[in-house]
Structure formats: structure tokens, C-alpha cells
C-alpha positions in Angstrom: -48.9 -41.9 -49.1 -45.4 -41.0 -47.2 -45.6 -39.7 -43.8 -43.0 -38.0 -41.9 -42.2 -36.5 -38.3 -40.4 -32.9 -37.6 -39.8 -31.4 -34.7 -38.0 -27.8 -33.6 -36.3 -28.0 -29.9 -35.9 -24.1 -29.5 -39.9 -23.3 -30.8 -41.1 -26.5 -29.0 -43.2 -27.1 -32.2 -43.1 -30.7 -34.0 -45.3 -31.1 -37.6 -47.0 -34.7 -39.0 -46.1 -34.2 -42.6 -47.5 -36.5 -45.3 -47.4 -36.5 -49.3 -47.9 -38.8 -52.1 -44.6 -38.6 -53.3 -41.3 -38.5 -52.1 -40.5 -35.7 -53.7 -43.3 -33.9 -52.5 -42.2 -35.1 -48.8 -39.2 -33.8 -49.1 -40.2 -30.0 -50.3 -42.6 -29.9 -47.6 -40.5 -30.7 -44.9 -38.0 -28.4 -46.7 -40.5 -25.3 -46.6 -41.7 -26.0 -42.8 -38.2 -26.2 -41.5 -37.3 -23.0 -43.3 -40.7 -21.4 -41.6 -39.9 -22.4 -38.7 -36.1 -20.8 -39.1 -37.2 -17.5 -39.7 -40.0 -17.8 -37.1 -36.7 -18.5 -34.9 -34.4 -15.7 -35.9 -37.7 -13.2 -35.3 -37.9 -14.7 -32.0 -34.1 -14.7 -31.5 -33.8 -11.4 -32.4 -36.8 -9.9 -30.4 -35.3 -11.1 -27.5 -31.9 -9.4 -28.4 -33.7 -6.5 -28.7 -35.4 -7.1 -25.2 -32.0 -7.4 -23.7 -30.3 -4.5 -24.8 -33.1 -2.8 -23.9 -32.8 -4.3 -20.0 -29.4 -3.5 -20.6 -29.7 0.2 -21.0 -32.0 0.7 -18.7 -29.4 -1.3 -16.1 -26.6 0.5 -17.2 -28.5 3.6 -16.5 -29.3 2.6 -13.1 -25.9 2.3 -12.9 -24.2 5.5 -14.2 -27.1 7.7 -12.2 -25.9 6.0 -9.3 -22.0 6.5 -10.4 -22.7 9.9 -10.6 -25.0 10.3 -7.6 -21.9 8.8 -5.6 -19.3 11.6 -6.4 -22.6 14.4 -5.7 -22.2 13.2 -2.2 -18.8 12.4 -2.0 -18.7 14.8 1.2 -21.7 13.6 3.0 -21.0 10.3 2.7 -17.9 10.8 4.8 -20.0 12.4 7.7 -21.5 9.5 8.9 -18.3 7.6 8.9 -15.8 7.7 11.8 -12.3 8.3 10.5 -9.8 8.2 13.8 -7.6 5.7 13.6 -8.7 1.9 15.5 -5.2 1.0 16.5 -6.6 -2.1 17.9 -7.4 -3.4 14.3 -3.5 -2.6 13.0 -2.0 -5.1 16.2 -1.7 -8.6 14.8 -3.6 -10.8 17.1 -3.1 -13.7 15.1 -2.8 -17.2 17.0 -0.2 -19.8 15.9 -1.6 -22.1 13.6 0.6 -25.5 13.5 -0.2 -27.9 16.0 2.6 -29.0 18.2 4.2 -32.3 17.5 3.8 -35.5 19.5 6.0 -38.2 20.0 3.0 -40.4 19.8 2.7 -39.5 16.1 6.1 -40.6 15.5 6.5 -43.9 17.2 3.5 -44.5 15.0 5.0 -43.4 11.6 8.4 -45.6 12.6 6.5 -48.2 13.6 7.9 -49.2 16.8 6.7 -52.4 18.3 5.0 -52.3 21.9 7.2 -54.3 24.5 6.6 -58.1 24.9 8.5 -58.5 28.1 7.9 -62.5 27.3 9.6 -62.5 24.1 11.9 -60.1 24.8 13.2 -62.1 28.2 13.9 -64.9 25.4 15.0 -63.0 22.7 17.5 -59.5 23.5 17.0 -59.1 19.3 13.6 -58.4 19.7 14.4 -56.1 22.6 17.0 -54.3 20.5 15.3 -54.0 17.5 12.4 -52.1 19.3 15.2 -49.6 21.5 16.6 -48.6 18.2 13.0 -47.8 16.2 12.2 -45.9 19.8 15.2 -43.9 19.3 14.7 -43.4 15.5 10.7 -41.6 16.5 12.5 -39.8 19.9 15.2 -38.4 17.0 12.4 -37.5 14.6 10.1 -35.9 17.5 13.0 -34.0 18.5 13.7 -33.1 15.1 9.8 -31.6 14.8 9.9 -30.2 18.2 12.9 -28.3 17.7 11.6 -27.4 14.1 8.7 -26.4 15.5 9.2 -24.1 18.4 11.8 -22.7 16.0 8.9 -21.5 13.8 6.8 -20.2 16.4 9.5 -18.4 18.0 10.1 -16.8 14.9 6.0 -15.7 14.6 5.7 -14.5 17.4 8.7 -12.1 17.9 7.8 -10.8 14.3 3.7 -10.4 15.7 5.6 -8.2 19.1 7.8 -6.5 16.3 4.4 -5.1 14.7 2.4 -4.8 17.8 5.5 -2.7 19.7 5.7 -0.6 15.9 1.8 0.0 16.6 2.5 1.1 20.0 5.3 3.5 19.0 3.5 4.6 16.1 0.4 5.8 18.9 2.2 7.0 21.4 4.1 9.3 19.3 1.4 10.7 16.7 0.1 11.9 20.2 3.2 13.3 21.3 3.3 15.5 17.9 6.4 14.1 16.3 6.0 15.2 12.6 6.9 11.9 10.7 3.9 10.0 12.8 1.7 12.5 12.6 2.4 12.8 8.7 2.0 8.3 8.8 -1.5 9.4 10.9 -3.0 11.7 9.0 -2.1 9.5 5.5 -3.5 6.6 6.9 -6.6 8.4 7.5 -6.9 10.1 3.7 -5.7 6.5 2.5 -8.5 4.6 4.2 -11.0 6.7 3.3 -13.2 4.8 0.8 -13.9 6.8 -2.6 -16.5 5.6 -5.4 -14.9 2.7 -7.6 -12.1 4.1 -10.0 -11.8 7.2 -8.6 -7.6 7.4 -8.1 -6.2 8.5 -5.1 -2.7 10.3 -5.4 -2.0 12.6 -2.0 1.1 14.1 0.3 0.9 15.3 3.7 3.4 17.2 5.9 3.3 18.5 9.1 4.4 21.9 10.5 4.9 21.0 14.6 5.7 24.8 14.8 2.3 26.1 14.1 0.9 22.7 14.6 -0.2 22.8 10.7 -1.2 20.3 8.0 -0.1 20.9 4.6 -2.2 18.5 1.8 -1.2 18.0 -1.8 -4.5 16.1 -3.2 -4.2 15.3 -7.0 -7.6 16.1 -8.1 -9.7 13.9 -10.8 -9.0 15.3 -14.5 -12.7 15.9 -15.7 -12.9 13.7 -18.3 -12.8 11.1 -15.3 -15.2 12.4 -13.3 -19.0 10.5 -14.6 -21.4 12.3 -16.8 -23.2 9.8 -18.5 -26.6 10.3 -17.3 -28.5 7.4 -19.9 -27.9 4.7 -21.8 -30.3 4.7 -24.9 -31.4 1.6 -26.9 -31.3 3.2 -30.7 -34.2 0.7 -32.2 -33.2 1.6 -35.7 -29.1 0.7 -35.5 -29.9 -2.1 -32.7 -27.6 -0.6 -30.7 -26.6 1.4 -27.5 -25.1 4.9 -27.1 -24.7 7.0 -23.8 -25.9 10.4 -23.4 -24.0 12.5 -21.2 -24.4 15.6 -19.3 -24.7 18.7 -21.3 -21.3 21.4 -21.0 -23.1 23.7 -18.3 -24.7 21.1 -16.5 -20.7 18.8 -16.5 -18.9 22.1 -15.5 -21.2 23.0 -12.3 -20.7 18.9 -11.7 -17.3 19.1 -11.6 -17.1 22.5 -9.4 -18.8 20.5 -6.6 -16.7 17.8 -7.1 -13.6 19.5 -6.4 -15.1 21.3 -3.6 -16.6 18.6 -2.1 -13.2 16.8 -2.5 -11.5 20.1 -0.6 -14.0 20.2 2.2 -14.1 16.6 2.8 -10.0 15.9 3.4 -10.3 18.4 5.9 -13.1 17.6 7.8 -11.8 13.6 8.0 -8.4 15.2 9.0 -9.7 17.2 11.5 -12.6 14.6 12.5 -10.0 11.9 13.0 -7.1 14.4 15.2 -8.4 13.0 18.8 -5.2 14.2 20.5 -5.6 17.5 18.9 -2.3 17.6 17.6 -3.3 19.5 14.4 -4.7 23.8 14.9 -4.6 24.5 11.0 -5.1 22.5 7.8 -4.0 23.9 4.2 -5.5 21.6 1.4 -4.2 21.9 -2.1 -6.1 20.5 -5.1 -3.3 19.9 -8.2 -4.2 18.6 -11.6 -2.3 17.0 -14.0 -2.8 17.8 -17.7 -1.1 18.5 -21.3 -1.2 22.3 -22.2 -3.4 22.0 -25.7 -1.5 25.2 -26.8 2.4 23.5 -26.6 1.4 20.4 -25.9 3.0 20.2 -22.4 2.3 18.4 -19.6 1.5 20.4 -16.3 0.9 20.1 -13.0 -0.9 23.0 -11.3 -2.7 24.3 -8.1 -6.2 24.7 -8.5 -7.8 25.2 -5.5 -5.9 26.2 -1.9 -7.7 26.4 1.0 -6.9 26.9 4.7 -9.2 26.4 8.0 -8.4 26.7 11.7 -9.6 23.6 13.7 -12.3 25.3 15.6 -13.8 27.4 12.4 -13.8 24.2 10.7 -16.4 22.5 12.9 -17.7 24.9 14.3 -19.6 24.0 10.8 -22.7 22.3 9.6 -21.5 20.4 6.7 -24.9 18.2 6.3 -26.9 22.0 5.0 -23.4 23.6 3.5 -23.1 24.1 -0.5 -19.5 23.5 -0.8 -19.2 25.9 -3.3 -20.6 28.7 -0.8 -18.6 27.5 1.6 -15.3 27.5 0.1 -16.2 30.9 -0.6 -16.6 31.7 3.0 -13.6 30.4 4.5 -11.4 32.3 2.1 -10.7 29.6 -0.9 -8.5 30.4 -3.8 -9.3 29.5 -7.3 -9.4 31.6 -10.1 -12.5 31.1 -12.3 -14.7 28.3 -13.0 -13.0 24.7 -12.1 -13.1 23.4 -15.3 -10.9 25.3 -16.6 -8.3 24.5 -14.9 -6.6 27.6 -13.9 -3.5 27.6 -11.6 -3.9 29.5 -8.5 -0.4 29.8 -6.1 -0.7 27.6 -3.0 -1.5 29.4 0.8 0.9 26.8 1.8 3.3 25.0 0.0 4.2 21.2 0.9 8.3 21.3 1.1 10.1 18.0 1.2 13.0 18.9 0.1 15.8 18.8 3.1 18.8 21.5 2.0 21.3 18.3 4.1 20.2 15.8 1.1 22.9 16.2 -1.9 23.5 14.1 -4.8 23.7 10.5 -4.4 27.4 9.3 -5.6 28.1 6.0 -7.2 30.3 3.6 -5.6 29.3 0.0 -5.6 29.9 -0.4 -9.2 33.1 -0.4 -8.2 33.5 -2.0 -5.2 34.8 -5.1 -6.5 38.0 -2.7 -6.8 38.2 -1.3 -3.7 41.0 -3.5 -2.1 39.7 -2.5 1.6 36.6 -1.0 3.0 38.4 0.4 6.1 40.8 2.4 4.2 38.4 3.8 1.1 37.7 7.8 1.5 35.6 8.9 4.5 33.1 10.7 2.0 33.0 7.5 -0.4 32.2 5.0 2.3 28.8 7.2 3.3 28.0 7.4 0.1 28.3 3.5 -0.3 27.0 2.6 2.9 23.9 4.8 1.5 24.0 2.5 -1.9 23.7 -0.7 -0.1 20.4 0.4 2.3 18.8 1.6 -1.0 18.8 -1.8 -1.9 18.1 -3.2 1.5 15.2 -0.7 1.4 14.2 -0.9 -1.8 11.7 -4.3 -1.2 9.4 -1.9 0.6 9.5 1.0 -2.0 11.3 3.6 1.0 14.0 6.5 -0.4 17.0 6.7 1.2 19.0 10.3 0.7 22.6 11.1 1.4 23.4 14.6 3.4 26.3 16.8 2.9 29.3 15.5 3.9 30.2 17.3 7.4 32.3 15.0 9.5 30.7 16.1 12.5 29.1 13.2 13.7 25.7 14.5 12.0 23.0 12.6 10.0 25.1 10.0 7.0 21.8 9.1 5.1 18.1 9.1 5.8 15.9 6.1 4.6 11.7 7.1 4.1 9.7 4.2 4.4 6.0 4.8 3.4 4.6 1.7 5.4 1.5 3.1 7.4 2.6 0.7 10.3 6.4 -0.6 9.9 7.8 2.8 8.8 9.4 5.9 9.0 11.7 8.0 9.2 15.1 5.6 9.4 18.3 7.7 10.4 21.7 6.1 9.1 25.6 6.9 10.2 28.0 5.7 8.5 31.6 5.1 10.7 34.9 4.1 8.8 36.5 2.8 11.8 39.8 1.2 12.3 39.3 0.5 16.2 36.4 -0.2 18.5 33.5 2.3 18.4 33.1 4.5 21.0 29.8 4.6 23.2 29.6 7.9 22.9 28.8 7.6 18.7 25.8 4.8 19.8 24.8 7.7 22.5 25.4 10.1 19.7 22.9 8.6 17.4 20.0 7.9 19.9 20.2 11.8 20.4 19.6 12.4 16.7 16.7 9.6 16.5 15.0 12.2 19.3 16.0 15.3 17.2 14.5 13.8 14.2 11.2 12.1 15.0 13.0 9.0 13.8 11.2 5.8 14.3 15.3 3.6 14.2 18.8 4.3 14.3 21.2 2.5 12.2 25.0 2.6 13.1 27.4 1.3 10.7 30.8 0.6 11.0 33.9 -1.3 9.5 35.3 -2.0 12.9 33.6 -3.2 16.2 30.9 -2.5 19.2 32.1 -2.8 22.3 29.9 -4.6 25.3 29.1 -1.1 26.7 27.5 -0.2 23.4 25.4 -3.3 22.7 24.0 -2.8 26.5 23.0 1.1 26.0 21.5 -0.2 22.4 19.1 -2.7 24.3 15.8 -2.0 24.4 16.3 1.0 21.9 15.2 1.2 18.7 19.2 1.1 17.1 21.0 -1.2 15.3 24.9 -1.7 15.3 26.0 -2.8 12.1 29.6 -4.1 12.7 32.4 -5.2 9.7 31.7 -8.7 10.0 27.7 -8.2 9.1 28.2 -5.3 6.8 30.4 -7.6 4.8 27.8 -10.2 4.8 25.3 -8.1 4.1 27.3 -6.8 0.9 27.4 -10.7 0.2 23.6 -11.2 0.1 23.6 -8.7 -2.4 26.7 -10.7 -4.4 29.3 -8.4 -3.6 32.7 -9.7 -2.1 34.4 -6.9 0.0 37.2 -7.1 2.1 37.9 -5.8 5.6 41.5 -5.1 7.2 41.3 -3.0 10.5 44.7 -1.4 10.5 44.4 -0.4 14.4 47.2 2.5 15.1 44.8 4.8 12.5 42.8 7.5 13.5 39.2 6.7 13.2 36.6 8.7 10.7 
């Protein structure tokens, strides 16, 4: 007789198998390992079948809650508090590298400890240990200097942010428009949506009627969620979502967008605590190709305006947004989903009639022989050239005005940063003598005119000490030749400077 062993690791099964022939051995071990495959695959594929199953019902779970999220897109934003906390934007941040001590260096150098007996005998000795003592006092002082260096250097960039913060409060509640526009976008940016919803939005302020205009780009609706199951098809071993049926998807989408409208306002209002805003207009826009000429468009949906105290004078936790966009006057024209365009009760205007075409200079400024004697015109429109690239690592717009030579506004830089920016104000001066104290007095009055957060005055000539002391504590810059030209530098461009002092400054 032959006898053999067989076992299967993934069915736990193992077989005594005997015969009276090899041969015979070896078909019956053939046919119980090929049982025991197929018993395998059935098992294998059962439990496939199991998992996609789990699957669907997961990914069910999943999409109803997707979808349950954008049905209460507005009442999840009730019970949220939406106010700025300015104490979370200061930087409270402690220095984190530990001071150096000279201890730690006379170790590293290895300096020997005094042996007054040796050393009375042998001055070597004594000389040899003076010199490794000096070597760790240099190092230490090396470290030390490095050191306080570095932390000096943290620490007035941590008061840089905290003073920004300070300004930033003090004048969203004293109304001046570009804060209360950085307010009221840090609000709508912070405001948490359901994952993949995209967030696209512009605000501006109208200090006149103390008004908020919003342009909110509104999910197309294709993105908003509609798959309601995920189905395990037993016959193709496969899953397919089932969505929402045309009716039942429009009617979603309605109350999405008016959900969307009625919630911007409320956390606009919500979060005003100095009251600095009596009238909100929210605009919904939707971007989306024209099927009949293929174009892309960009239209006004819905438009929607509400006074401060009609606003909350309102119960949003029983309100149907639909109903109540109906009752404080809404526009839209037909259902939602079909996207018509309605004309805004407000339009959002950023255009400033000062800005004009930017002109290109510093392509050639390798060919301009001498900044101080280029056109008036030209040198504005290159000052405004090289602060597009300054500003340009923190994705802000800078815009030329109209040439006046009046002393007016040279070039305005827009940073977006919710804490650091602003509205920048820029004057360009092509001077061939000291600058008068009355242009660094000039510009501070502007900054005030403007709501601008900084003042930048640059020249190709020189400040004089009166100027740098009325430009202390202010937020201005003064540029002189020396640094212009070495900022052009940074930016590999070699310029030349020759003050030619018996001409009349520009």
C-alpha cells in the first residue's frame, strides 16, 4: 500500500490518502486537491459577494449622509458661532531654541580644568588651557550672538502679526471698507461646508449705506449629491448607484441654493458685533456652457437683499428657505435648475475708473541709462512693475492709476491675506533732490482717505531726518535710490542712479 499526507492552509482541511499503486496515489491526491480548489474559489467568491454587499450598504450610509449634509446646510450653521476670535489669529508662539551656554562649549573644545600645581611648573600647560578657553568664549559668543540674532528676528516678526491683528480689529470696527471686506471674508471663508463642496466668493462693502454686497458662486447641479443607494446587482457581481429621480433632484437643488442664500447672510450678520453692516445683498452666480452655442456663462441666479433687523428678527430653525426667500423679496426666475439669469439688486463693482492699463517698462530697463532722468509717467509705471513682483509671492494685484501729477495715488497693491493684508497705497517720486516732508505727510493723508492698511513712498533721490521721524510709528515705508536699486538687484536687474541736483523734481 502507499500512503500519503495533504493538507489545505486556506480550508484548514488535511486528507490521509492511501492506494495500492503509485499511480493510483497520485490521481487521488490529484482529484482531492482539485476538490478542494473549487471548494476554495466557492468560498472565495462567496465572501466577495459578502463584501460588496457590506460595501453597498456602507457606501449608502454614506451618500444618505452626503446628501443629508447639504439638506441642512443652513441649520448646521445656527448652532455655530461665526464672529471672528481675534485672540486665535495673534501668534502666541514661544521661542523654541534653547539659549547657548558657555559650559557646552568649553566641553565641546575640551578645555582642561586648571592644575595650579602643574601649571606653577609648567607656563605651557597654562597656555595651552588660556588659548582652548578662548577658542569655547569665541564659539559661545559666536552662538550667543547667532542666537539672540534669531530670536530677535521672531519675535519682531510675531509683534509684526500681532500689531496687523490689532489694526485689522480696531478698524473693521471703525467701518473702514477694505477691513470690513477682510472681516466679512474671513467669516464666509471659515465657514465649514460638506467635503468637496467648492467655495468661490467676493465681498464689498458700501460705508455709505453701510451695505454688503456678496458674489457667491453657487454649486453646478451635477455637483450637488443625489445618489441615494448603492445596489449590489447579484447577477453581474457588481455595484451601481441609484440616484434621485428628476423631480425629486430639482426640488433638492432649489433648497440647496436657498439654503446656501439664507445661510451667508445670517453668518454675515450673526458674526457683525460692532454692527458695522445695516443691509446685506447676496448674489448666487453659476458657471456653465450654453448647450445651444456651446458657450461658457456666468450668470445671476438668485439676488436677495435683507435689512439687519428683518433678518433676525427671523426664526431660521422652523423657516422653509424656499418660503422664505419668497418673503423677503428674492429674485429668481423659475425653477433653480434651470438656471435662469436674473439681474442683480446690487451689483459688486471693483473696478476703480483711477486704474488704467498697466505699461511695460522693465523689459527694458537694462537700456535705460538713468532712473532719475527716465519719463515721469514711465518711472510709475515701472515702479508699479517691480511691486507686482515683490507682491506677487502672496498672490496680491497691484494696479496703476491715471497719470495726474498731482501728488495722487501712483499704484494700488491688493493683498488677499485675511491677516497681513490690504489695501497697499504706492507713490512713485522721480526725484533729483531730497524729498520734501510734506510728500511723506502727503501720503499718510491718502493711507486715511483710502482705508489703506501701508503707505509706500518711492523715490530715486533721498529722505531727509525730518521724514524718517514723522514716518515712525506709522505704517509707511520710504523707499530711497539706494534700496530701490537694490531691490531691482534682487530681482537681477542692474539700474543706475545719477541725481542731477539743479533739476526740478517730478
Amino acid at each position: 500500500m502507499f500512503r500519503t499526507h495533504i493538507s489545505n492552509r486556506y480550508l484548514k482541511e488535511d486528507k490521509v490518502i492511501t492506494a495500492k499503486t503509485k499511480w493510483e496515489l497520485e490521481q487521488k491526491v490529484k482529484n482531492q486537491k482539485q476538490r478542494w480548489k473549487e471548494k476554495e474559489l466557492k468560498i472565495k467568491e462567496q465572501t466577495e459577494v459578502e463584501k460588496m454587499k457590506a460595501m453597498a450598504i456602507a457606501d449608502t450610509k454614506d451618500a444618505l449622509e452626503h446628501i443629508d449634509e447639504y439638506r441642512n446646510l443652513l441649520h448646521f450653521s445656527l448652532h455655530r458661532k461665526h464672529a471672528l476670535d481675534w485672540d486665535k489669529l495673534y501668534n502666541k508662539d514661544t521661542y523654541q531654541d534653547e539659549e547657548p551656554k558657555l559650559e557646552t562649549f568649553i566641553e565641546l573644545v575640551n578645555v582642561p580644568k586648571e592644575d595650579k600645581f602643574i601649571e606653577f611648573f609648567f607656563s605651557s600647560v597654562t597656555n595651552n588651557r588660556l588659548a582652548k578657553q578662548k577658542e569655547a568664549e569665541m564659539e559661545y559668543h559666536n552662538a550667543y550672538t547667532e542666537y539672540y540674532s534669531a530670536k530677535n528676528e521672531f519675535l519682531n516678526e510675531q509683534k509684526e502679526i500681532n500689531e496687523s491683528v490689532d489694526q485689522f480689529m480696531l478698524a473693521y470696527e471703525e467701518s473702514i471698507p477694505p477691513f470690513v471686506e477682510r472681516y466679512f471674508g474671513v467669516v464666509i471663508n471659515h465657514s465649514t461646508y460638506p467635503k468637496g463642496f467648492e467655495k468661490k466668493f467676493n465681498v464689498q462693502y458700501v460705508s455709505d449705506s453701510k451695505a454688503l454686497v456678496i458674489d457667491f458662486d453657487l454649486p453646478d447641479p451635477k455637483k450637488v449629491p443625489n445618489i441615494i443607494e448603492y445596489k449590489f446587482v447579484q447577477a453581474r457581481k457588481e455595484i451601481t448607484p441609484r440616484t434621485m429621480k428628476k423631480k425629486e433632484l430639482e426640488e433638492h437643488y432649489e433648497d440647496v441654493i436657498y439654503q446656501l442664500t439664507l445661510r451667508n447672510i445670517y453668518e454675515c450678520f450673526s458674526s457683525d458685533y460692532a454692527n458695522t453692516t445695516e443691509l446685506i445683498v447676496f448674489n448666487g452666480w453659476i458657471h456653465g456652457v450654453d448647450t445651444s452655442t456651446g458657450q461658457d456663462f456666468h450668470s445671476c441666479i438668485v439676488s436677495l437683499q435683507a435689512t439687519r433687523s428683518d433678518f433676525l428678527s427671523l426664526n431660521l430653525e422652523k423657516v422653509v428657505p424656499k418660503d422664505c426667500f419668497r418673503n423677503l423679496k428674492g429674485l429668481n426666475a423659475g425653477a433653480l435648475y434651470q438656471l435662469a439669469p436674473v439681474r442683480p439688486i446690487m451689483e459688486l463693482n471693483r473696478d476703480d475708473k483711477r486704474f488704467v492699463e498697466s505699461k511695460e517698462i522693465l523689459a527694458e530697463i537694462n537700456s535705460i541709462p538713468n532712473l532719475a532722468a527716465m519719463p515721469w509717467e514711465d518711472f510709475e509705471h515701472l515702479v508699479r512693475e517691480l511691486f507686482e513682483k515683490y507682491f506677487a509671492t502672496v498672490g496680491a494685484e497691484v494696479k496703476v492709476t491715471k497719470a495726474s501729477r498731482d501728488g495722487g495715488i501712483d499704484a494700488v497693491a491688493f493683498d488677499p491675506d485675511p491677516i497681513r493684508g490690504g489695501k497697499f497705497i504706492i507713490q512713485a517720486k522721480r526725484y533729483n533732490q531730497v524729498v520734501p516732508i510734506s510728500a511723506v505727510r502727503e501720503l499718510n493723508g491718502i493711507m486715511a482717505d483710502e482705508g489703506a492698511v501701508k503707505g509706500i513712498l518711492v523715490t530715486t533721490s533721498y529722505y531727509g531726518n525730518d521724514s524718517r521721524e514723522f514716518a515712525k510709528g506709522k505704517p509707511l515705508t520710504l523707499l530711497d535710490g539706494a534700496n530701490l536699486i537694490q531691490m531691482f538687484k534682487e530681482y537681477g536687474y542692474n539700474v543706475r542712479i545719477e541725481l542731477k541736483k539743479n533739476e526740478k523734481a517730478n
